[in-house]
PyMOL commands that place a pseudoatom at each C-alpha (Angstrom):
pseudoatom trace, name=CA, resn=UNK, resi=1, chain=A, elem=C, hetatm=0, pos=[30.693, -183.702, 70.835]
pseudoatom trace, name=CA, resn=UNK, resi=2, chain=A, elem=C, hetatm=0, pos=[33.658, -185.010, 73.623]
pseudoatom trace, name=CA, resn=UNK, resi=3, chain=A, elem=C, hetatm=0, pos=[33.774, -189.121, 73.726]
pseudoatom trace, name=CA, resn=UNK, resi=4, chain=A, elem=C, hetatm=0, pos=[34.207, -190.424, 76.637]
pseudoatom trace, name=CA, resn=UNK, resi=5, chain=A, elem=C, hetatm=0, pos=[34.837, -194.132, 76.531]
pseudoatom trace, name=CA, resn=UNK, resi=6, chain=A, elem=C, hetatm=0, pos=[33.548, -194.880, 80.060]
pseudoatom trace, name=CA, resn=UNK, resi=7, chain=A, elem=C, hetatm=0, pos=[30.488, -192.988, 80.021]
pseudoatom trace, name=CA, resn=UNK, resi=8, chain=A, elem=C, hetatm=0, pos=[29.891, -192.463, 76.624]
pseudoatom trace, name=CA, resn=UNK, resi=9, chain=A, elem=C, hetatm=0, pos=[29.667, -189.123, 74.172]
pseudoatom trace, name=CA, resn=UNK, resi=10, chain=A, elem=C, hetatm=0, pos=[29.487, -185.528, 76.485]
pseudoatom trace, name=CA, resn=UNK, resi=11, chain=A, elem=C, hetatm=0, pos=[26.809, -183.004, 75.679]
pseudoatom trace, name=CA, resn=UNK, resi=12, chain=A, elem=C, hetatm=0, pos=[28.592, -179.455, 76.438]
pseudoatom trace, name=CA, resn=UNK, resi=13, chain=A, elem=C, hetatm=0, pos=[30.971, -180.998, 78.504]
pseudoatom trace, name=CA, resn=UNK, resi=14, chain=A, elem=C, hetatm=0, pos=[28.298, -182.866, 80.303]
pseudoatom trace, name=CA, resn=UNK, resi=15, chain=A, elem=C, hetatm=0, pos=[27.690, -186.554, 80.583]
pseudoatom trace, name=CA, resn=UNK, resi=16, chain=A, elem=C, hetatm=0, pos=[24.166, -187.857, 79.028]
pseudoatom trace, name=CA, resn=UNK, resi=17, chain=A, elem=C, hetatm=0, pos=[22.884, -188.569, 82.789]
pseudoatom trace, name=CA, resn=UNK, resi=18, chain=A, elem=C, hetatm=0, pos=[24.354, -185.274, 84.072]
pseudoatom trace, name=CA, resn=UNK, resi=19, chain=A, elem=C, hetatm=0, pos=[22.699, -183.513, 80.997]
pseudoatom trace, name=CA, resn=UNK, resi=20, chain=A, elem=C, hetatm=0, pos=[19.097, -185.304, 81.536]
pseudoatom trace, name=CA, resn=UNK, resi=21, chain=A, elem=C, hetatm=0, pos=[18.918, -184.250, 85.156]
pseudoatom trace, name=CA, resn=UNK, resi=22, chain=A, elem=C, hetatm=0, pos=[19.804, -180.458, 84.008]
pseudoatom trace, name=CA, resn=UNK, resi=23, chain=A, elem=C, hetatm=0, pos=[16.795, -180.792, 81.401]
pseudoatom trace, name=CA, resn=UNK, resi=24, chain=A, elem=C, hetatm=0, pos=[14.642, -182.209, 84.044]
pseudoatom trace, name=CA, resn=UNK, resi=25, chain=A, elem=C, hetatm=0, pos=[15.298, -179.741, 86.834]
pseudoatom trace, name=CA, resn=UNK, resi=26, chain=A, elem=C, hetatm=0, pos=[15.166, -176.659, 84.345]
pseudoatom trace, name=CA, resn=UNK, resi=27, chain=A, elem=C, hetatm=0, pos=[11.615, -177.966, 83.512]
pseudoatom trace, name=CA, resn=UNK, resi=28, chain=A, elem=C, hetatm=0, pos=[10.566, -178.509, 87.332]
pseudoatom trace, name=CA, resn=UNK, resi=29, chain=A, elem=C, hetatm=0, pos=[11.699, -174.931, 87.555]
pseudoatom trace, name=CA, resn=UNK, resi=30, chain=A, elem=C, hetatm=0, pos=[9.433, -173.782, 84.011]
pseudoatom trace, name=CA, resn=UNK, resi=31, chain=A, elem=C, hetatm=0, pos=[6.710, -175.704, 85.906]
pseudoatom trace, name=CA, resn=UNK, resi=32, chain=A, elem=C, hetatm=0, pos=[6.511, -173.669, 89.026]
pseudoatom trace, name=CA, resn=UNK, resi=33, chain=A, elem=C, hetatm=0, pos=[7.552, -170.395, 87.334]
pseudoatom trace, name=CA, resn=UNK, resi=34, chain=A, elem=C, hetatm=0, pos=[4.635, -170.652, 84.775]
pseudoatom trace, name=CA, resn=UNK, resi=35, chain=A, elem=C, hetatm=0, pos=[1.860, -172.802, 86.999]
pseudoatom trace, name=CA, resn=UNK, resi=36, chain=A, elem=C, hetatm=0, pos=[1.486, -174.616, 83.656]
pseudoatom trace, name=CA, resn=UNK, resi=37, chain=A, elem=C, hetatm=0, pos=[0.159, -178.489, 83.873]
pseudoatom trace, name=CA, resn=UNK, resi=38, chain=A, elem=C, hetatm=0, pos=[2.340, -181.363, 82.158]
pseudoatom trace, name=CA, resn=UNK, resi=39, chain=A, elem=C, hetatm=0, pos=[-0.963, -181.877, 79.913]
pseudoatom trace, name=CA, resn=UNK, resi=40, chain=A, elem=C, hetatm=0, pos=[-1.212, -177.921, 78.721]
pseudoatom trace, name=CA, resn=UNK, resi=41, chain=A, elem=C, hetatm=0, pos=[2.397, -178.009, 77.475]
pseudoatom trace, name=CA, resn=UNK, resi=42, chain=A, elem=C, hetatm=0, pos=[1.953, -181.527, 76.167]
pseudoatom trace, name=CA, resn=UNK, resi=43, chain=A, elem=C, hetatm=0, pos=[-0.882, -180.729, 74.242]
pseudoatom trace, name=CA, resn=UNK, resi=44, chain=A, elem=C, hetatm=0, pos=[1.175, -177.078, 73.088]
pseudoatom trace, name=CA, resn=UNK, resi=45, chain=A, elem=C, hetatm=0, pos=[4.182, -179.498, 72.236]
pseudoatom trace, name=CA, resn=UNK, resi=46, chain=A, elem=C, hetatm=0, pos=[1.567, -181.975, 70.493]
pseudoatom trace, name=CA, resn=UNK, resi=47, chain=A, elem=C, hetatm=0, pos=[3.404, -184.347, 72.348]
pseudoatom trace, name=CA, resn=UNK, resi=48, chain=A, elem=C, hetatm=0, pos=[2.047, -187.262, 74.232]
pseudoatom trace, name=CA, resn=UNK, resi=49, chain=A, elem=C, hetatm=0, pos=[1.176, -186.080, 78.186]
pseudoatom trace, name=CA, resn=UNK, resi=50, chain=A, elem=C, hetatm=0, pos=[3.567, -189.691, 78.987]
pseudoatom trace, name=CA, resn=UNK, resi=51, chain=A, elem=C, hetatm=0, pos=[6.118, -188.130, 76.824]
pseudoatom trace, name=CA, resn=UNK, resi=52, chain=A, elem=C, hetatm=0, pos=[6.599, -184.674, 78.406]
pseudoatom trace, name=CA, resn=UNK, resi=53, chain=A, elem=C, hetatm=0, pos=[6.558, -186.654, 81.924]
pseudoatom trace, name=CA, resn=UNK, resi=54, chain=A, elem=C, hetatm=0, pos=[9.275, -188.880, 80.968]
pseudoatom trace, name=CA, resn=UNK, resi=55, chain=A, elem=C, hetatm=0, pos=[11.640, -185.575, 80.087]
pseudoatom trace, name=CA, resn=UNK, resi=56, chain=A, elem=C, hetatm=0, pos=[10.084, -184.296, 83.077]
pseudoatom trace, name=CA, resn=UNK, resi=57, chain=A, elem=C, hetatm=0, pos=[11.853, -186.980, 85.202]
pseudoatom trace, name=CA, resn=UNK, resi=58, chain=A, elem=C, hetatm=0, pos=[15.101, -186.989, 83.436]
pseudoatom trace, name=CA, resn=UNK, resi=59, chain=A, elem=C, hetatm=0, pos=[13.988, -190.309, 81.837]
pseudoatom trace, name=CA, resn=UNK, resi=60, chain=A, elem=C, hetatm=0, pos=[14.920, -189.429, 78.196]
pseudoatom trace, name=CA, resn=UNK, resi=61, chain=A, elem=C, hetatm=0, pos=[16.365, -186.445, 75.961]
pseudoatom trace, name=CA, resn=UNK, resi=62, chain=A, elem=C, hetatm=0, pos=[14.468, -183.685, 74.674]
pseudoatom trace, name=CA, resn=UNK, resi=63, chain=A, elem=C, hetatm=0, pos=[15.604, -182.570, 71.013]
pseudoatom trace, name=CA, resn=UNK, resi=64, chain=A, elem=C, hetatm=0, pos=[16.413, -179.332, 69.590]
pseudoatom trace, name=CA, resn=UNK, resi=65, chain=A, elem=C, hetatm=0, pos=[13.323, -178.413, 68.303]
pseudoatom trace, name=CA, resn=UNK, resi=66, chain=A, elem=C, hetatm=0, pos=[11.274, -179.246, 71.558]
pseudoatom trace, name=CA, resn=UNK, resi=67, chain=A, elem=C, hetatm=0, pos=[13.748, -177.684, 73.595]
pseudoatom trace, name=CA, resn=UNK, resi=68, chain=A, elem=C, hetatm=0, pos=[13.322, -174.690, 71.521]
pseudoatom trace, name=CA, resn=UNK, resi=69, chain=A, elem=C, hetatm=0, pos=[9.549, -175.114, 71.720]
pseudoatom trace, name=CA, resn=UNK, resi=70, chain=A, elem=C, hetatm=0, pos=[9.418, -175.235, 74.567]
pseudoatom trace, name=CA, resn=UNK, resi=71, chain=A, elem=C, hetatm=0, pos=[11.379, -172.039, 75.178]
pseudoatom trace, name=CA, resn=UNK, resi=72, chain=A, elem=C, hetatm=0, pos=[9.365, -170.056, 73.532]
pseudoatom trace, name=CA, resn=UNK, resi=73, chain=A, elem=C, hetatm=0, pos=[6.249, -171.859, 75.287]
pseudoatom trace, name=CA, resn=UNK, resi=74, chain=A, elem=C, hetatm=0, pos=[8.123, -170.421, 78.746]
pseudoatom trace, name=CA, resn=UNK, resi=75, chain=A, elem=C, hetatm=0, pos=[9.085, -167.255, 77.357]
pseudoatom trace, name=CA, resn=UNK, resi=76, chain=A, elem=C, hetatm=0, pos=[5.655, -166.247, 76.389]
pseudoatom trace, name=CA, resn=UNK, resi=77, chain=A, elem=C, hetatm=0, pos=[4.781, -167.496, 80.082]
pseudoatom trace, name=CA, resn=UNK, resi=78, chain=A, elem=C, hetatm=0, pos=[7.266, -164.752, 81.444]
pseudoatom trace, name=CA, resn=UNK, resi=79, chain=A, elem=C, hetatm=0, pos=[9.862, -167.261, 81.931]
pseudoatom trace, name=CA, resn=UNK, resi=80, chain=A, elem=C, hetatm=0, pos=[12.591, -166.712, 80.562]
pseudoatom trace, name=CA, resn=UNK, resi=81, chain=A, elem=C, hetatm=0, pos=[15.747, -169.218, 82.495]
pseudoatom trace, name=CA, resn=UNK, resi=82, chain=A, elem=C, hetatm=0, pos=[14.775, -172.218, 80.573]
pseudoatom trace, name=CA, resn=UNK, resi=83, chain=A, elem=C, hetatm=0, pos=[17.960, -172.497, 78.198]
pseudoatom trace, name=CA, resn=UNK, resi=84, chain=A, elem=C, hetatm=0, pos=[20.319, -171.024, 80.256]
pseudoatom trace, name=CA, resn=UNK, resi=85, chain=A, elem=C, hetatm=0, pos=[18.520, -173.690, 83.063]
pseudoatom trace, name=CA, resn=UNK, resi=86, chain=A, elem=C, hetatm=0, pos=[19.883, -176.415, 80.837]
pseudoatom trace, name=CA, resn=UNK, resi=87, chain=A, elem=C, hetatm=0, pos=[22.983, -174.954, 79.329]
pseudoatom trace, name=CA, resn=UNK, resi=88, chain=A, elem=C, hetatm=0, pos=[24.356, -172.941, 82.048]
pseudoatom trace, name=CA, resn=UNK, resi=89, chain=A, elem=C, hetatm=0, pos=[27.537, -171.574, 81.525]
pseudoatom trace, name=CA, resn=UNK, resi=90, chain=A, elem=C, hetatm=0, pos=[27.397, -172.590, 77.810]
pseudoatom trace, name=CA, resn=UNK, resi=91, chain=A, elem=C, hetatm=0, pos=[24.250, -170.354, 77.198]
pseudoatom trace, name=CA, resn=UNK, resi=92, chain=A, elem=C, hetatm=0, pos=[26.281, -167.539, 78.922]
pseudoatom trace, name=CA, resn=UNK, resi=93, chain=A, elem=C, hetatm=0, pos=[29.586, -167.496, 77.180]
pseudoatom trace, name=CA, resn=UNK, resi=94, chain=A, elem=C, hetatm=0, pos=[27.196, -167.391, 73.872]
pseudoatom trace, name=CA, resn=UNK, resi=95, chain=A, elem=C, hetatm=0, pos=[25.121, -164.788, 75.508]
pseudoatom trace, name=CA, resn=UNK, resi=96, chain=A, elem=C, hetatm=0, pos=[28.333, -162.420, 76.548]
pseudoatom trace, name=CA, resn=UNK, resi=97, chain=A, elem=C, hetatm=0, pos=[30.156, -163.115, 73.303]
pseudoatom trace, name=CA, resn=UNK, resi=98, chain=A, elem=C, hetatm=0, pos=[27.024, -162.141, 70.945]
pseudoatom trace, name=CA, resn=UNK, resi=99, chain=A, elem=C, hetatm=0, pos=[26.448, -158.667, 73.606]
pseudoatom trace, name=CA, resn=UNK, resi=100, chain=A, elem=C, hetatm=0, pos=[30.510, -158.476, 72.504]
pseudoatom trace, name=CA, resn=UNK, resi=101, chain=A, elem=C, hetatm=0, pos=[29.752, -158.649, 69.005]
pseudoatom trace, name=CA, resn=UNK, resi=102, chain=A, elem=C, hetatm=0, pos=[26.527, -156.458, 68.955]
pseudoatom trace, name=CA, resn=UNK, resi=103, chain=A, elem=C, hetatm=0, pos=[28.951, -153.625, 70.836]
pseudoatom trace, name=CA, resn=UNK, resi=104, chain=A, elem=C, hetatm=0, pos=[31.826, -153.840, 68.318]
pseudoatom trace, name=CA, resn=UNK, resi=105, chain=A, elem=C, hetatm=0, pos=[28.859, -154.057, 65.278]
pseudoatom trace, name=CA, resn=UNK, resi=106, chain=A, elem=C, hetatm=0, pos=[27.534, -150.389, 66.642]
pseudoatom trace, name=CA, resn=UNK, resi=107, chain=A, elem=C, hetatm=0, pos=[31.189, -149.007, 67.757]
pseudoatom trace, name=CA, resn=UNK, resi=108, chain=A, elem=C, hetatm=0, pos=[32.021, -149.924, 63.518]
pseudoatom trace, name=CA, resn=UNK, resi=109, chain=A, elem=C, hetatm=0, pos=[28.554, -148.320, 62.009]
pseudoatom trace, name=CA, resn=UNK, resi=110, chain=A, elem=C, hetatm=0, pos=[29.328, -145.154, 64.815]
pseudoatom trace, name=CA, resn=UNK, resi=111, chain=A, elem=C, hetatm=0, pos=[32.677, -144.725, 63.083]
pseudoatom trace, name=CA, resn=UNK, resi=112, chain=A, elem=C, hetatm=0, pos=[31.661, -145.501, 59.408]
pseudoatom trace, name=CA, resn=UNK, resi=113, chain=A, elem=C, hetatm=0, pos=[29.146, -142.774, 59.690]
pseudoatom trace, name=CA, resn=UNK, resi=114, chain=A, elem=C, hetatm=0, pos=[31.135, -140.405, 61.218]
pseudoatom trace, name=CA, resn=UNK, resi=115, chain=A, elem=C, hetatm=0, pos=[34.000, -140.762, 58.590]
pseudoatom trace, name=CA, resn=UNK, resi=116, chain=A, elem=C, hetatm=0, pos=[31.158, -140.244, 55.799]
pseudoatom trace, name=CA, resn=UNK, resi=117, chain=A, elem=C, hetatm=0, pos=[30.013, -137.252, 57.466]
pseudoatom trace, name=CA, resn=UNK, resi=118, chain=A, elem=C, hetatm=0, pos=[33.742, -135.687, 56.896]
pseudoatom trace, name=CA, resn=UNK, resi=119, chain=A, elem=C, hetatm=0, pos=[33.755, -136.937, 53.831]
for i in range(1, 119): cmd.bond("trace and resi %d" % i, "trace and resi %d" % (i + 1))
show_as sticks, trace
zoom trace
């Protein structure tokens, strides 16, 4: 994580206020997309309903695990924007580098079968 002496440690290049509104707008967006109520994905979460609000309104930081929770809550919604909501351009310089990686991975097993074939 970046310091930042005047407004304190960075989250992905992002300050903590910055990174709070991102989390709080990608859920707004979850919320519409999915027509789920604070209370159903508070009670999925086993969170407290005042708890998921307070993320809701940029209030306070989600963790890894609920943000991943709560991913997977969206996803099986048909949502599927939630990280990259949050993230942005982080999420897709992960996303086009592990597509990258996935290509090379079949390109190599393409040409290691081929050369045992010959052999």
């Amino acid at each position: 994580m970046q310091k930042n002496l005047r407004t304190g440690p960075k989250m992905f290049g992002l300050n903590k206020e910055v990174f709070k509104e991102r989390q709080a707008s990608a859920i707004r967006r979850a919320l519409q997309a999915t027509r789920l109520t604070t209370k159903e994905i508070a009670y999925a979460l086993g969170v407290d309903g005042d708890t998921f609000s307070y993320w809701a309104r940029g209030q306070g930081t989600i963790n890894g695990a609920a943000i991943c929770a709560l991913d997977a809550l969206f996803c099986s919604c048909g949502y599927y924007g939630f990280i990259e909501d949050i993230y942005g351009e982080v999420f897709a310089r992960r996303r086009d580098r592990a597509l990258k990686l996935q290509k090379e991975a079949e390109r190599m097993r393409a040409t290691a079968d081929l050369m045992e074939a010959v052999a």
